[in-house]
C-alpha positions in Angstrom: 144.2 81.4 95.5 144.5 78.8 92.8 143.7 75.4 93.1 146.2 73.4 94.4 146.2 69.5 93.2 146.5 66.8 95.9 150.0 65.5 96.8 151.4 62.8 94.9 154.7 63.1 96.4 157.9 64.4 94.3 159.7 63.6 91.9 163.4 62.3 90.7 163.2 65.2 89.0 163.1 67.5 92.1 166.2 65.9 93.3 167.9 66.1 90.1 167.4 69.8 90.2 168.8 70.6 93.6 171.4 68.8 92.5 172.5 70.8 89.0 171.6 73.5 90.9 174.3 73.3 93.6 176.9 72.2 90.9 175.5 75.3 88.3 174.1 78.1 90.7 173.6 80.5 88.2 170.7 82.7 87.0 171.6 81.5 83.4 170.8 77.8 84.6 167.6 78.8 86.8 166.6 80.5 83.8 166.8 77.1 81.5 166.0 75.0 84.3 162.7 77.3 85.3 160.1 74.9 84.0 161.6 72.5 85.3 161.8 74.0 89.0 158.1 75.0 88.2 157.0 71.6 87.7 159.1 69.3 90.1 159.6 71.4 92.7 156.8 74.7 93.2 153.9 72.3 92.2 154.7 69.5 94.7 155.6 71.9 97.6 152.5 73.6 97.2 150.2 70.4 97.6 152.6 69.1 100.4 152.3 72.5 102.0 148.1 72.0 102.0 148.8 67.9 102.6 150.9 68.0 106.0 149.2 71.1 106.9 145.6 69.7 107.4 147.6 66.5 108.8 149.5 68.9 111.8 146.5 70.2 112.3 145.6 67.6 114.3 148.1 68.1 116.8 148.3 71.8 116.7 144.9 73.2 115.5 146.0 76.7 114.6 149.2 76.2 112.3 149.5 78.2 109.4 149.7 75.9 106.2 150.4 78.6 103.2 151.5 77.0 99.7 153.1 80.5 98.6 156.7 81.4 98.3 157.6 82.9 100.8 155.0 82.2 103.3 155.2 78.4 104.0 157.6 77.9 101.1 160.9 79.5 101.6 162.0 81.4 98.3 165.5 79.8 96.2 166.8 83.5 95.8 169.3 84.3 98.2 170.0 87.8 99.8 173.6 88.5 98.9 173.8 92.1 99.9 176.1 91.3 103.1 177.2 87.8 102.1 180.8 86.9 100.7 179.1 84.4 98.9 177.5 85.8 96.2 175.6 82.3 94.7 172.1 84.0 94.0 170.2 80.7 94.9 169.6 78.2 98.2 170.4 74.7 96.6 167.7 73.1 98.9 163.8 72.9 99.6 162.9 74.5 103.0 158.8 74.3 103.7 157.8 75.7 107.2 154.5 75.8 108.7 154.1 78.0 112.0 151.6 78.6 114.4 151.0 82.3 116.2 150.1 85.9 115.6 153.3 87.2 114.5 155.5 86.7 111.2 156.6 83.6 110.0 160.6 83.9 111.9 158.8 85.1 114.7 156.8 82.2 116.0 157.8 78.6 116.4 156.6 75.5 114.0 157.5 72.1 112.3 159.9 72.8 109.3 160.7 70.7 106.4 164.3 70.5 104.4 165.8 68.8 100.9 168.9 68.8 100.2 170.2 66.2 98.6 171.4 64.1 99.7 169.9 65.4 102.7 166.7 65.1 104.1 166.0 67.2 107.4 162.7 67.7 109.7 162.3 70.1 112.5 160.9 71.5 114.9 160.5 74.7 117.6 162.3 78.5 117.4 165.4 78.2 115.1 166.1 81.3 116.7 164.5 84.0 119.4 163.2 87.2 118.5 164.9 89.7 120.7 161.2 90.4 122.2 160.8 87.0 123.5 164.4 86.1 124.2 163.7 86.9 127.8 160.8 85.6 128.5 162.2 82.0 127.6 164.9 82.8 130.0 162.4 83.7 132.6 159.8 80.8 131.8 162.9 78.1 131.6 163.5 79.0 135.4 160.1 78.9 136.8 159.3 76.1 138.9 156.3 75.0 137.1 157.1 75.7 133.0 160.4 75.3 133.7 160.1 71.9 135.1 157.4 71.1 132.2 159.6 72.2 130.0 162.6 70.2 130.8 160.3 66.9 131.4 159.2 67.5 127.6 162.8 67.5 126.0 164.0 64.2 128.0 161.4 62.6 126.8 162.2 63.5 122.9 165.9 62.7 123.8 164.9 60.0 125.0 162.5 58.4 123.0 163.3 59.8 119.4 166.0 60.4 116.8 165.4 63.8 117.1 168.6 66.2 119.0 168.1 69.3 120.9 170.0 72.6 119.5 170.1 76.1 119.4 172.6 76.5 122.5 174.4 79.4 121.3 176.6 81.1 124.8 179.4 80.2 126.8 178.2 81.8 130.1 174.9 81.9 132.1 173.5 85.9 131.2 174.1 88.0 133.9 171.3 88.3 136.7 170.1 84.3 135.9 170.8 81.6 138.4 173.9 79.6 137.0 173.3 76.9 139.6 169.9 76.3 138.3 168.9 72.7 137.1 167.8 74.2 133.9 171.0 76.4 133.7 172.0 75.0 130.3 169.1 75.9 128.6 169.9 79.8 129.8 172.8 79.5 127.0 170.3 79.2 124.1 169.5 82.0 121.7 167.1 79.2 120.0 165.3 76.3 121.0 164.7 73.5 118.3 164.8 69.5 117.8 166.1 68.5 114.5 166.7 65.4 112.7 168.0 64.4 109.5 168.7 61.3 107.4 168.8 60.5 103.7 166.7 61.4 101.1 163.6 58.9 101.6 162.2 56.3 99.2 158.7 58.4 100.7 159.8 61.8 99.1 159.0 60.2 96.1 155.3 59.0 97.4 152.2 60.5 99.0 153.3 58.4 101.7 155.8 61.4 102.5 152.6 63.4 104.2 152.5 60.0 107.1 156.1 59.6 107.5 156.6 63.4 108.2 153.2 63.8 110.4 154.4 60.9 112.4 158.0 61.9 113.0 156.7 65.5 114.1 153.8 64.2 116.5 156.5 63.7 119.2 157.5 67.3 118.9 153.5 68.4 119.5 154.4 69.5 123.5 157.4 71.3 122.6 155.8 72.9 119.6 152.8 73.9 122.5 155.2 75.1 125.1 156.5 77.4 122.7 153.7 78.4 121.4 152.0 79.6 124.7 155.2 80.7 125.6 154.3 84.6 124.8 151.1 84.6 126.3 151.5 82.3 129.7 151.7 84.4 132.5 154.8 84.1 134.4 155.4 85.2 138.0 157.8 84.8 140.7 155.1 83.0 142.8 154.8 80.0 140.4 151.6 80.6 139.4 
């Protein structure tokens, strides 16, 4: 891999580009604009990437922190093949670092989005792979994760900016206790905290490494209960 240099936060530059980029999304203007992306963008991902990486480490020891498009850094090109829209580009910056043994939109993590003028953090599953969709549903009624579980997202309700999503049914799935006290959570397909704001005055500062580590560290027990979720064993006994 080639040396990445340390983080010195981004540029106006970088902004400026999403920007032109949503008003002009074009191969033509990539193309003109590619030294530019290369410069402003690409560079200072990849030394955020290595940056917040050995930061989260701290709180979650075996996250995966690679400064390569499309591993930690999500690629501009868009798939158009089944999309009406037909814009070949993602007019945004989307960074994720995850933590477990399968692919990257297979395990949960702490992601990182630009999009000016938009700045978003989160954090968890955006979505559940179909092979662990019901073991959350079994692990959300269990008397022991379950209640862990709901105890951790009261508290970042409750104590952060941060908002729960990824509720994605109407109706409790069939053979699951709708009378539950974790009911609600049955109607997720996801399970994710997010929070978004402006762009920063950080962005522009190695400072950006701190305010993102410290916005995340309330998000460590979620990230863990998720993370263990495919390996904790889960019986009707409790145990």
């Amino acid at each position: 891999m080639s040396e990445v240099s340390d983080f010195r936060g981004f540029s106006k530059e970088t902004v400026a580009f999403f920007r032109g980029l949503k008003r002009n999304n074009s191969r033509d203007w990539f193309e003109s604009h590619r030294e530019i992306y290369e410069k402003h963008v690409l560079e200072p991902e990849k030394a955020f990437v290595v940056a917040l990486g050995q930061r989260l480490k701290k709180i979650s020891p075996n996250i995966v922190a690679a400064p390569k498009v499309n591993k930690s850094i999500f690629r501009l090109n868009r798939d158009t093949r089944f999309s009406l829209d037909k814009s070949p580009y993602k007019a945004n910056l989307g960074i994720y670092f995850w933590e477990g043994p399968r692919s990257r939109m297979e395990s949960p993590g702490f992601y990182v989005h630009l999009e000016p003028p938009t700045f978003l953090l989160g954090g968890g599953y955006y979505m559940f792979p179909d092979w662990l969709l019901e073991r959350y549903r079994t692990a959300v009624l269990h008397p022991k994760y379950g209640k862990e579980l709901a105890s951790i997202l009261k508290k970042i309700a409750g104590t952060t900016d941060f908002e729960i999503g990824g509720r994605h049914y109407k109706r409790v799935p069939s053979g699951y206790d709708p009378i539950h006290p974790n009911a609600p959570l049955l109607l997720h397909n996801g399970l994710h905290a997010g929070w978004e704001t402006t762009v920063p005055d950080e962005l522009f500062t190695p400072g950006l490494v701190d305010y993102c580590f410290e916005k995340f560290k309330p998000l460590a027990p979620l990230h863990r209960w998720l993370s263990t979720l495919a390996e904790r064993p889960i019986g009707v006994s409790g145990t």
